[in-house]
DODO-600109 format. One record per residue (C-alpha): x, y, z; residue in three letters. Coordinates in steps of 0.25 Angstrom, whole numbers, plus 5000, padded with zeros to 4 digits. Example, Ala and Ser with C-alpha at 12.3 -4.5 7.8 and 13.67 -1.06 7.14 Angstrom:
2
504949825031ALA;505549965029SER;
***
This chain:
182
500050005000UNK;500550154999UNK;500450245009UNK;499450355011UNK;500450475006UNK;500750605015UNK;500050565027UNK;500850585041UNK;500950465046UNK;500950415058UNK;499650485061UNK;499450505076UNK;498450395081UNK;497250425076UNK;496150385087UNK;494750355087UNK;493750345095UNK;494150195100UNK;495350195090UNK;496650215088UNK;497350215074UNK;498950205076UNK;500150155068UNK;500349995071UNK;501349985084UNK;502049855088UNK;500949815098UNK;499849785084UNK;500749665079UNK;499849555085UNK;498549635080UNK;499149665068UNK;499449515067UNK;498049475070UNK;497449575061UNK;498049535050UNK;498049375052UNK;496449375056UNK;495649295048UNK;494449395050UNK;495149505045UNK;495849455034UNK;494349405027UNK;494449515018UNK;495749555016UNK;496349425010UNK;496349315023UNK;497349345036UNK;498649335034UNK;499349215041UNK;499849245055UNK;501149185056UNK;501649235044UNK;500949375047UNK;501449375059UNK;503049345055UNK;502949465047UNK;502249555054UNK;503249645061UNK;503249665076UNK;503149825073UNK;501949835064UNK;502249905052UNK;501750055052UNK;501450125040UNK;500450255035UNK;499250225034UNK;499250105044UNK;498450145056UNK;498250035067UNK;496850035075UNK;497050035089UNK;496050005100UNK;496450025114UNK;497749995110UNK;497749885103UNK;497549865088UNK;496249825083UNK;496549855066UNK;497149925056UNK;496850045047UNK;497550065034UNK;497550185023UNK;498450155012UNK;498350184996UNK;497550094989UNK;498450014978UNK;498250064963UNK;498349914961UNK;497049884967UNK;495749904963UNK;494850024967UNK;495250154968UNK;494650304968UNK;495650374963UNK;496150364949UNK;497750354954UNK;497250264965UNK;497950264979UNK;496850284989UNK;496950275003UNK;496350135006UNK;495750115019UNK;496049955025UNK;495749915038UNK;495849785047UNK;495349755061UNK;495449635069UNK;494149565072UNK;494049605085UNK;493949765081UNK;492949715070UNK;491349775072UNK;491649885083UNK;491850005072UNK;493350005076UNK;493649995060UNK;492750085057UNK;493250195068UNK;494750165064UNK;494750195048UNK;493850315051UNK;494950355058UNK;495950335048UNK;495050395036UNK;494850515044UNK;496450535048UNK;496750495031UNK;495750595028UNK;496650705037UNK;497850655031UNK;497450645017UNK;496250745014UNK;495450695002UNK;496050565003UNK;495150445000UNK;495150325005UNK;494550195000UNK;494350055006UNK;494249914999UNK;493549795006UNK;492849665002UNK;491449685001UNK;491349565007UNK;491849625022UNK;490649675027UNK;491349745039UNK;492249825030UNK;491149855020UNK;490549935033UNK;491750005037UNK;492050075022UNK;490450105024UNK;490650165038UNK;491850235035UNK;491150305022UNK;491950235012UNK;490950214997UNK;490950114987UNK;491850144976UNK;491649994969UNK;491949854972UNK;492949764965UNK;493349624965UNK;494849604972UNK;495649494982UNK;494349404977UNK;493249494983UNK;492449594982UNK;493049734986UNK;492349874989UNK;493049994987UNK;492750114993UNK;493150264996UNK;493150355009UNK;493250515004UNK;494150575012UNK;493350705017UNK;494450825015UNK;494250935025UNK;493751075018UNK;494151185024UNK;
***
């Protein structure tokens, strides 16, 4: 993925009402391990990836790069957020020179159903749309994942179309970033 471009980072944390988005720190390596490893989260994004091998390359600093916001709840990680440019490779796109910011989340099934997704990427939308005014974002998901159909529809991302890709069904959508008048 390439990076989001001139944006500051790190930001400070960015804290929510139950929430807080952070950099990764040493201490999420087993959550990190966990999230990426779970048979539940990895439904829709291709299966989880196999523990031990996960684990042997997983590094005991977890890597830390723009865009890359950990979710923390009372101090512990509970999923990640992630705003990256979307590969000119892949379908769907709204700009002609494609190289949105795309939106990708993952939580692990503990988080799942208490509006902690949802409260986590607002967060990050709203601190993009400080950072990059006019900037929209999109956000790719199976259609056959219920749970994120809701979020992109909670968060006020619409249907730009659907396509077929990884063997499924995908919706693609856009979030206008709101740019301050004044």
């Amino acid at each position: 993925m390439t990076e989001l471009g001139p944006v500051a980072w790190p930001p400070a944390p960015i804290r929510t009402e139950r929430l807080v988005l952070r950099e990764p720190e040493a201490r999420d390596r087993a959550a990190i391990i966990e999230l990426f490893t779970s048979p539940e989260v990895g439904t829709y994004i291709g299966g989880p990836r196999p523990r031990d091998e996960f684990e042997r390359a997983m590094p005991e600093m977890p890597t830390r790069r723009p865009g890359l916001f950990v979710a923390d709840l009372d101090g512990a990680m509970i999923g990640i957020v992630t705003l990256d440019r979307r590969d000119a490779e892949r379908p769907g796109h709204v700009r002609p020179d494609a190289g949105e910011a795309e939106l990708g989340y993952m939580f692990l099934p503990q988080a799942w159903g208490r509006g902690y997704a949802t409260e986590a990427c607002a967060a990050a939308l709203d601190w993009l749309a400080d950072a990059l005014p006019g900037e929209p974002v999109v956000l790719c998901t199976q259609t056959a994942n219920d749970r994120s159909m809701r979020l992109a529809a909670n968060l006020g991302f619409t249907e730009v179309e659907r396509f077929e890709e990884y063997g499924a069904e995908q919706w693609f959508g856009v979030w206008p970033s709101v740019t301050p008048s004044g």
